[in-house]
C-alpha positions as a LaTeX table, in Angstrom:
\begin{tabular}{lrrr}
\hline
Residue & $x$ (\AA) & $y$ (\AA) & $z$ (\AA) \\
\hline
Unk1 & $-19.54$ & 174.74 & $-188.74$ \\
Unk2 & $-17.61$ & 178.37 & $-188.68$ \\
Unk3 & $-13.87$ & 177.93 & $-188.35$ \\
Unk4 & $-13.58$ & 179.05 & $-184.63$ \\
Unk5 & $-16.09$ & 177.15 & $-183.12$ \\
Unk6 & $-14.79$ & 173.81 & $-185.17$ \\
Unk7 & $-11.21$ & 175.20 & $-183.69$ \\
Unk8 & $-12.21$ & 175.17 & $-180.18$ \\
Unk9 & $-14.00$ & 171.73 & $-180.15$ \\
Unk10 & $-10.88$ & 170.37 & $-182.41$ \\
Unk11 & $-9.01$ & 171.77 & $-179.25$ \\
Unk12 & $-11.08$ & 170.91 & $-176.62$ \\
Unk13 & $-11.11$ & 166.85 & $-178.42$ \\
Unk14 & $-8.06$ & 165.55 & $-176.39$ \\
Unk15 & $-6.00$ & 162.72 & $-178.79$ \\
Unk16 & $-5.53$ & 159.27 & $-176.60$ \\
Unk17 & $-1.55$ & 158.35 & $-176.48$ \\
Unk18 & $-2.15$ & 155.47 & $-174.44$ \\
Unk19 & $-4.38$ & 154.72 & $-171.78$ \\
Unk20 & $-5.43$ & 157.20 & $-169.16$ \\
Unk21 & $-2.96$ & 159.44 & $-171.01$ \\
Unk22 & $-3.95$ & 162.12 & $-173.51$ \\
Unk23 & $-2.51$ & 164.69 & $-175.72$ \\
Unk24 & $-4.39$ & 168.16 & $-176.25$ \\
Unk25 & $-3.51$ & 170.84 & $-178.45$ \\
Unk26 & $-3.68$ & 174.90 & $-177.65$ \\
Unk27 & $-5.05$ & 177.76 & $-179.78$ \\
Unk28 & $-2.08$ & 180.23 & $-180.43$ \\
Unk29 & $-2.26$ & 183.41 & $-177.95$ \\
Unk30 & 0.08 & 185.00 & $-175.39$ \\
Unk31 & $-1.57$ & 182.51 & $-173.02$ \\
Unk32 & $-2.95$ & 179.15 & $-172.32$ \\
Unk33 & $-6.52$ & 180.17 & $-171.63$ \\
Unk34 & $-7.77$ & 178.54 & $-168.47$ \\
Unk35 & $-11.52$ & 177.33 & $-169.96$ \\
Unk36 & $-9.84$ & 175.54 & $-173.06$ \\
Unk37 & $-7.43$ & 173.43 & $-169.97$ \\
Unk38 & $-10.52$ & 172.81 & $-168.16$ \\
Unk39 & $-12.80$ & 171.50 & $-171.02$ \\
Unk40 & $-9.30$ & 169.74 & $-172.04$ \\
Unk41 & $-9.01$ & 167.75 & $-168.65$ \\
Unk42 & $-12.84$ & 167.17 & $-168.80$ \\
Unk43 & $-12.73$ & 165.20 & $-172.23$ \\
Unk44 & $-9.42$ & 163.33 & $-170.49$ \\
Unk45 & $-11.21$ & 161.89 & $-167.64$ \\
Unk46 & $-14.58$ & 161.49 & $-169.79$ \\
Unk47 & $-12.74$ & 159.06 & $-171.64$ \\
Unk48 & $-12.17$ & 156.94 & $-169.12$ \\
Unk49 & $-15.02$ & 156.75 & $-166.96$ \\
Unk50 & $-18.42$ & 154.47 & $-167.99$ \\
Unk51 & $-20.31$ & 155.92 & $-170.19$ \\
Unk52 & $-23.40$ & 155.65 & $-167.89$ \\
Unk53 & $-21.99$ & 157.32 & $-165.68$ \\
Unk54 & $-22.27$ & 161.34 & $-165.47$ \\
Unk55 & $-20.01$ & 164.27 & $-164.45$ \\
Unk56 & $-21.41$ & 166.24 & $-161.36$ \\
Unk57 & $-18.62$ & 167.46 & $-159.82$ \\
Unk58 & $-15.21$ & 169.25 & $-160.58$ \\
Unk59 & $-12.49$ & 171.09 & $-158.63$ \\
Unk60 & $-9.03$ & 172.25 & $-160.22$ \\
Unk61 & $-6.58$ & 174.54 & $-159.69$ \\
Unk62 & $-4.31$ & 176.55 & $-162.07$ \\
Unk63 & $-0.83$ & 175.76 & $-160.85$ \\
Unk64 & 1.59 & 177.72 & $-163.41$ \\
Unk65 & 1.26 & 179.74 & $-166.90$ \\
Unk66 & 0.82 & 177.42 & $-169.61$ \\
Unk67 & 2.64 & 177.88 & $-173.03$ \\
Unk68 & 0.09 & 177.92 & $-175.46$ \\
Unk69 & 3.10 & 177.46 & $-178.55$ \\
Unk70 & 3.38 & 173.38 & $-176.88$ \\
Unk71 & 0.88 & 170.75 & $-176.45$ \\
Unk72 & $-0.40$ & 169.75 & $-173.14$ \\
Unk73 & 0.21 & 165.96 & $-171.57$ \\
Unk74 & $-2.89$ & 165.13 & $-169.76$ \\
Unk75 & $-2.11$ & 162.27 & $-167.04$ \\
Unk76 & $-5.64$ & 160.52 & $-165.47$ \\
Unk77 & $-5.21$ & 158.83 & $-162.41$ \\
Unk78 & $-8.34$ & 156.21 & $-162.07$ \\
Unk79 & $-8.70$ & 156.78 & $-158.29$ \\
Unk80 & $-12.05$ & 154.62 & $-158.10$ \\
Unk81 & $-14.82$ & 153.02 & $-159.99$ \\
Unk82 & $-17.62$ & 152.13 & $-157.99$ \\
Unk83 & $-21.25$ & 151.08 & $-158.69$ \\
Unk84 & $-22.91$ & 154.60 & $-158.37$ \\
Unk85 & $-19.54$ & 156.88 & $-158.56$ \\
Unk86 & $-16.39$ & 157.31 & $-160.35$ \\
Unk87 & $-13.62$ & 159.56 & $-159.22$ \\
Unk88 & $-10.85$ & 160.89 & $-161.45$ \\
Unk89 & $-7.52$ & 163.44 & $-160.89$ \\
Unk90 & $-6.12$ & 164.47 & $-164.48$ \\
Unk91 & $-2.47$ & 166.43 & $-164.38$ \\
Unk92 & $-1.79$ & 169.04 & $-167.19$ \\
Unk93 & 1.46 & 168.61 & $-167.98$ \\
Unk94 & 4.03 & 171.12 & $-169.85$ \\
Unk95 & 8.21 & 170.48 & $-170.05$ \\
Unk96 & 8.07 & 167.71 & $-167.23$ \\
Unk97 & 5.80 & 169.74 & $-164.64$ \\
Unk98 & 2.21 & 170.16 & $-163.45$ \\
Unk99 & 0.52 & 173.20 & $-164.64$ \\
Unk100 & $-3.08$ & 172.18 & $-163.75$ \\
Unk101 & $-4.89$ & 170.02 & $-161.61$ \\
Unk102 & $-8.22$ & 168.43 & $-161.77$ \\
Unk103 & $-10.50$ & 166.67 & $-159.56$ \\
Unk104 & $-14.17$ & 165.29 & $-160.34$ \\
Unk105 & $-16.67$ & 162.80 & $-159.51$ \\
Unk106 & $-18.87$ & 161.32 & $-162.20$ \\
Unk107 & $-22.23$ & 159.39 & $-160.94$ \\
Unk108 & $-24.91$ & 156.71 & $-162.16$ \\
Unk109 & $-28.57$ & 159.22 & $-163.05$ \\
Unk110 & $-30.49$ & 158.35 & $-160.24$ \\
Unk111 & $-33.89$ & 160.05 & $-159.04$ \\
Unk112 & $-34.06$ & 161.69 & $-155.90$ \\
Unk113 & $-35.79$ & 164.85 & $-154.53$ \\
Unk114 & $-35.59$ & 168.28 & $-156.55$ \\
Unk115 & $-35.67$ & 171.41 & $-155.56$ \\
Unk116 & $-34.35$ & 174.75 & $-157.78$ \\
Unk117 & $-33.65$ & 178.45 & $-157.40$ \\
Unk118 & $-35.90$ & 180.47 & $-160.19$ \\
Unk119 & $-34.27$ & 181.95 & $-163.03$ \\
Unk120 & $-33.55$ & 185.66 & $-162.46$ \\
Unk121 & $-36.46$ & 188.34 & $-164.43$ \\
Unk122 & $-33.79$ & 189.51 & $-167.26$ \\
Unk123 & $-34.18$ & 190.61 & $-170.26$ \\
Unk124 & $-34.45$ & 187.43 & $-173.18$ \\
Unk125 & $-31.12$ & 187.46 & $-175.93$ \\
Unk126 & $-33.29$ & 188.47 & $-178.83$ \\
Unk127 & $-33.89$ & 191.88 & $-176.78$ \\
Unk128 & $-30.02$ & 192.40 & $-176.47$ \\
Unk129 & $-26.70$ & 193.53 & $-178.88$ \\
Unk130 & $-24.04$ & 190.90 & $-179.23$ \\
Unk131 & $-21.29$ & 191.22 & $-177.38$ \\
Unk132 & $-18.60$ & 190.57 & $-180.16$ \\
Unk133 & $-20.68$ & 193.78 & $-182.42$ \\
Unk134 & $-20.36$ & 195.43 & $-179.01$ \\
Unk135 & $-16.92$ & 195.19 & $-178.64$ \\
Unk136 & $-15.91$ & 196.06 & $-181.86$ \\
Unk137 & $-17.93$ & 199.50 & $-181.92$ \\
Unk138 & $-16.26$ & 200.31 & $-178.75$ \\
Unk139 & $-12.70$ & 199.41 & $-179.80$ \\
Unk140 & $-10.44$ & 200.82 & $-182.52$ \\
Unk141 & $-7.44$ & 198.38 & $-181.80$ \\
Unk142 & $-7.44$ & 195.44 & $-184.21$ \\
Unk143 & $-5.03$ & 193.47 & $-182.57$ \\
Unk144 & $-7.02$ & 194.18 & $-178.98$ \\
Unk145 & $-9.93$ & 192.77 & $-181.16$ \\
Unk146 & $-8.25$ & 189.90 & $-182.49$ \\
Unk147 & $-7.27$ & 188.85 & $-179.04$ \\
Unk148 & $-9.92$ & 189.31 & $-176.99$ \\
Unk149 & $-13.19$ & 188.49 & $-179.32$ \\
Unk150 & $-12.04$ & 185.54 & $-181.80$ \\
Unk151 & $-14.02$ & 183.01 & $-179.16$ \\
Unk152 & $-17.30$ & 185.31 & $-180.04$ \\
Unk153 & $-16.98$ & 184.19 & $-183.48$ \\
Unk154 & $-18.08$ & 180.74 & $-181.86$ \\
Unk155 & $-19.84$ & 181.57 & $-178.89$ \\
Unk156 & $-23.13$ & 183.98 & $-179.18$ \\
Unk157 & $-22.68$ & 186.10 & $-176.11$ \\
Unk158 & $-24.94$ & 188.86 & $-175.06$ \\
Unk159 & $-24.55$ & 190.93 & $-171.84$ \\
Unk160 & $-27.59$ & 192.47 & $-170.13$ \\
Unk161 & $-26.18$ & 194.88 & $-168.48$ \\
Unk162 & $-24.11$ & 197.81 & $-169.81$ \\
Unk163 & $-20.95$ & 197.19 & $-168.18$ \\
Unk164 & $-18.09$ & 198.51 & $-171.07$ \\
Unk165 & $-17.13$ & 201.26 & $-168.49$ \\
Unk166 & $-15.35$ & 203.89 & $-169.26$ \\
Unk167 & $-12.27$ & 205.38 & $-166.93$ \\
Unk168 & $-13.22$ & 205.61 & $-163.27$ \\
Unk169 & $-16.50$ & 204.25 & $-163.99$ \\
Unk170 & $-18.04$ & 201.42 & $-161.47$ \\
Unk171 & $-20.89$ & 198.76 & $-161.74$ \\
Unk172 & $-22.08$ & 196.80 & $-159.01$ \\
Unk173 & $-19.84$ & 193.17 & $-158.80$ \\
Unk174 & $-22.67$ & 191.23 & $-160.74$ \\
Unk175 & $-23.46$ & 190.51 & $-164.80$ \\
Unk176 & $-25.57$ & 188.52 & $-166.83$ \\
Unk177 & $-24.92$ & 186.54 & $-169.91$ \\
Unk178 & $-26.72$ & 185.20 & $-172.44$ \\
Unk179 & $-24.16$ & 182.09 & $-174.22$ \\
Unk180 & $-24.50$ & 179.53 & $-176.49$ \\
Unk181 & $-22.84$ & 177.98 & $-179.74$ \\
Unk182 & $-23.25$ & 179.55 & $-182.57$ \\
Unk183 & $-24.11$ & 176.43 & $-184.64$ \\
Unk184 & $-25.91$ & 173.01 & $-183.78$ \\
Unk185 & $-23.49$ & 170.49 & $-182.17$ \\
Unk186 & $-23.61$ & 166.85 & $-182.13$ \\
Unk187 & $-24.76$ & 164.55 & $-178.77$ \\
Unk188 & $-21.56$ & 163.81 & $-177.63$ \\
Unk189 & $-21.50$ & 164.72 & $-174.06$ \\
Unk190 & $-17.29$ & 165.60 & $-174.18$ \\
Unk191 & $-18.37$ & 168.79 & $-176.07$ \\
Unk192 & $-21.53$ & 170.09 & $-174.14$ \\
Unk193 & $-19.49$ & 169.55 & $-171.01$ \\
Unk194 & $-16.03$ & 171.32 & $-172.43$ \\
Unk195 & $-18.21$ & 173.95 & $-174.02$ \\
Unk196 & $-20.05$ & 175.11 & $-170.91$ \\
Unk197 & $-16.32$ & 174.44 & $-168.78$ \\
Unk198 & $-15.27$ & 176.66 & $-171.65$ \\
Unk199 & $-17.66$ & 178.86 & $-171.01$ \\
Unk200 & $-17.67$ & 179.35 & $-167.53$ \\
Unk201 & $-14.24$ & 181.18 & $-167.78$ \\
Unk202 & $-15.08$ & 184.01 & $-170.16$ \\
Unk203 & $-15.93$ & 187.08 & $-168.31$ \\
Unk204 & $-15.66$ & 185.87 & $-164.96$ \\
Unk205 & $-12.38$ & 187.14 & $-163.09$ \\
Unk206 & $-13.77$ & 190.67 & $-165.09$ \\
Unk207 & $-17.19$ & 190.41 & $-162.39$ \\
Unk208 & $-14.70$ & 191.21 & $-159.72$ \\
Unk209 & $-13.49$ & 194.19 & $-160.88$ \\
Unk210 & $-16.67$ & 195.54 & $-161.95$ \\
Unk211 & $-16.66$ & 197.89 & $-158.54$ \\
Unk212 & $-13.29$ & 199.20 & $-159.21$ \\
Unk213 & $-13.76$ & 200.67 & $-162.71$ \\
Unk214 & $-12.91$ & 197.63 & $-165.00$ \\
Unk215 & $-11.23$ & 199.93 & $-167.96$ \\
Unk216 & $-8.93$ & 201.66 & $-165.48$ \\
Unk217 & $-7.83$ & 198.27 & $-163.78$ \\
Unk218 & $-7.21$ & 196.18 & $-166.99$ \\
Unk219 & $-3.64$ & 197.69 & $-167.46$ \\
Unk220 & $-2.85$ & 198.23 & $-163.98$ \\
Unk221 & $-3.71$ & 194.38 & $-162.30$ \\
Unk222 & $-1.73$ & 191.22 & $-162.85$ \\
Unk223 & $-4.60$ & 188.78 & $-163.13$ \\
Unk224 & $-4.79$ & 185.41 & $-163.45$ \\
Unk225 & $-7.38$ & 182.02 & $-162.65$ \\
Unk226 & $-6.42$ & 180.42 & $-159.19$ \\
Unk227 & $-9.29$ & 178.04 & $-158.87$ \\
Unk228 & $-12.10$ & 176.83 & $-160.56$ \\
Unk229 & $-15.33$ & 174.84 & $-159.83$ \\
Unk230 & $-18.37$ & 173.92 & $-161.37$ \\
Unk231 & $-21.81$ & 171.65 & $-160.29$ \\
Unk232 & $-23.46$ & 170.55 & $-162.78$ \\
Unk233 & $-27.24$ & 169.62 & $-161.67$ \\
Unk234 & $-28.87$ & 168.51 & $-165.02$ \\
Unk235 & $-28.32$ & 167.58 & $-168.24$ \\
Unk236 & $-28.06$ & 170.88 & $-171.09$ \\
Unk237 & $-27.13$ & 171.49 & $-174.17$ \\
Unk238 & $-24.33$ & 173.80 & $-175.05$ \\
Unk239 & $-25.72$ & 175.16 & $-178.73$ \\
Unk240 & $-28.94$ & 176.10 & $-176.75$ \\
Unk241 & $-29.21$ & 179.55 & $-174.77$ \\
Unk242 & $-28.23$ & 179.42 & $-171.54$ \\
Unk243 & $-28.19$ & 182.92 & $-168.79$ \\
Unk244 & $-24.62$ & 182.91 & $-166.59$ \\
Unk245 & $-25.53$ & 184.61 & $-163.88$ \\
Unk246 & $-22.34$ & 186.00 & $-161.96$ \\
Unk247 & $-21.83$ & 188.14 & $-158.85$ \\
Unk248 & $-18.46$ & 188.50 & $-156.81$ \\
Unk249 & $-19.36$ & 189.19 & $-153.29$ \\
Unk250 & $-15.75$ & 189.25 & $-152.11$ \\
Unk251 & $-12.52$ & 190.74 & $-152.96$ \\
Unk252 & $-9.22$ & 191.13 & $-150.76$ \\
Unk253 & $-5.76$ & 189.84 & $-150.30$ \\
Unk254 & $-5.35$ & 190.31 & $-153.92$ \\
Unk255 & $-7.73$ & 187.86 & $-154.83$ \\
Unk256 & $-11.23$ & 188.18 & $-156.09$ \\
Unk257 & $-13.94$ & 185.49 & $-155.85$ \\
Unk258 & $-16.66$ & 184.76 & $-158.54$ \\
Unk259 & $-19.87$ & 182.61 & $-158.59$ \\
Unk260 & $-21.50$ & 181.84 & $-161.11$ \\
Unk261 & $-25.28$ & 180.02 & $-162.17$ \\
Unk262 & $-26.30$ & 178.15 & $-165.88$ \\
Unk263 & $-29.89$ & 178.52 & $-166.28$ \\
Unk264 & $-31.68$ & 176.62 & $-169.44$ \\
Unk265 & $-33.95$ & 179.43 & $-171.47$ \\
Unk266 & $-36.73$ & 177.69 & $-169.71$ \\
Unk267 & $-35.76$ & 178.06 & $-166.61$ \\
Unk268 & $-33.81$ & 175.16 & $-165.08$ \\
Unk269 & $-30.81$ & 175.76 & $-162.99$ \\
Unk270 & $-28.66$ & 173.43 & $-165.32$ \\
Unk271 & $-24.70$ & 174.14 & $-163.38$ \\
Unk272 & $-22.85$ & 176.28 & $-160.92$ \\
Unk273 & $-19.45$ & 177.66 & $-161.24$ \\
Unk274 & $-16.86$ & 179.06 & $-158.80$ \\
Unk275 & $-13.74$ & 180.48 & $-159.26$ \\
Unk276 & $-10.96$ & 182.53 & $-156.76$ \\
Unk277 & $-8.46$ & 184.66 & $-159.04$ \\
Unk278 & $-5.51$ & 186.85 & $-158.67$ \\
Unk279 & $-6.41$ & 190.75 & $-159.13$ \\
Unk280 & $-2.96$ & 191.94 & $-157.59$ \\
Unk281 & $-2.46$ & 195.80 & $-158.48$ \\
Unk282 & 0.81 & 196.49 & $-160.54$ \\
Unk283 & 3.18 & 197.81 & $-157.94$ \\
Unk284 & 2.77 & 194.26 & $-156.15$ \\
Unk285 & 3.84 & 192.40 & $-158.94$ \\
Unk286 & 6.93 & 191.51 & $-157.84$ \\
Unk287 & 5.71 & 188.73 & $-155.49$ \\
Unk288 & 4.77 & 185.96 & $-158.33$ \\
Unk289 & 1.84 & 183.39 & $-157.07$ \\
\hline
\end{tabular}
């Protein structure tokens, strides 16, 4: 397994400290990047749910910056264990206060009736450039490089669209992404779950800026996660391609709002995402969230 990907699943495999309270470790950036805390708080609660038992649900919010030079205390709170459901909250925890929160609801399989929205008519990932060769073409800053691509080295991501604007260009608020590990991964479900969680988060507060010129506003918005959510419908694997289909219909208030669809390569919709972030223009920066 190549170093990054082994990095981010080290990361993303929480360390027990005693029970329903876990330990997780950050990669070092200017930032605690909200996918690793999510996948993080995942594993947390997966650990203390039954194992027959299935995550279908999650809602969190991101409270305050994290500081990605500490570890993170991860505090489950085993609100209910019941036949068919389980229900967990997880706290993220950095010097003595609450920095993310986490709410989910795991469930027994059971079979019911089915009904799916069809994958969108793109083009397939073999028909597309990499997005880490992309980026690099495009950029002459190896630093800029070095912070924004590193997760590429474990994650095979391929845009469809052509959306590496240049100034006071504009797309229409929507993208599609090819993803997937870059190398096989074992069955444990902790690491197909944090993966896609992981996942989820890359690109996505970007989608809402797409109508704005996205080069133009990268240096002149304080962004940040607010929210996050994610359905997950049926069972995936992460190493295995899977389209993220994204589209912002709103923005306003200084907040943009993203949604997000997994589809499987053949076709199954496999998990939904949601997220609200901050897009607040410089001069506004003052006010802090």
């Amino acid at each position: 397994m190549n170093a990054v990907l082994k990095n981010i699943i080290d990361t993303i495999d929480v360390e027990k400290i005693e029970a329903n309270l876990f330990r997780g470790q950050c990669h070092p950036s200017e930032h605690v990047f909200g996918g690793q805390v999510l996948a993080q708080a995942i594993t947390s609660a997966y650990r203390t749910v039954k194992k027959e038992h299935k995550l279908h649900s999650l809602h969190s919010y991101f409270l305050r910056p994290g500081d990605s030079s500490r570890p993170i205390l991860f505090e489950v709170d085993p609100i209910r264990d019941g036949k068919s459901f389980s229900t967990r909250r997880v706290a993220a925890i950095q010097k003595g206060k609450t920095i993310f929160t986490l709410s989910c609801s795991w469930q027994k399989e059971e079979i019911g009736l089915i009904h799916s929205q069809p994958i969108p008519d793109v083009l397939p990932p073999e028909a597309l450039r990499g997005d880490l060769e992309v980026f690099k073409a495009a950029s002459t800053d190896e630093e800029d490089i070095n912070r924004f691509t590193f997760r590429f080295e474990a994650i095979d991501s391929r845009s469809v669209e052509k959306t590496s604007m240049g100034d006071g260009e504009t797309h229409p608020p929507y993208k599609n992404t090819w993803l997937k590990a870059r190398e096989q991964l074992t069955d444990e479900p902790w690491i197909h779950l944090g993966l896609l969680a992981y996942m989820s988060d890359l690109d996505f507060m970007s989608t809402s800026m797409l109508p704005h010129g996205r080069e133009k506003l990268r240096g002149g918005i304080q962004g940040a996660s607010l929210d996050h959510s994610i359905w997950f419908h049926r069972p995936f694997r992460a190493d295995q391609w899977l389209l993220f289909v994204k589209e912002s219909p709103h923005a306003g208030g200084g907040r943009g709002f993203i949604r997000g669809k997994f589809f499987s390569r053949t076709g199954e919709l496999v998990a939904t995402a949601a997220q609200e972030c901050l897009i607040r223009p410089v001069e506004s920066t003052s006010r802090s969230h």
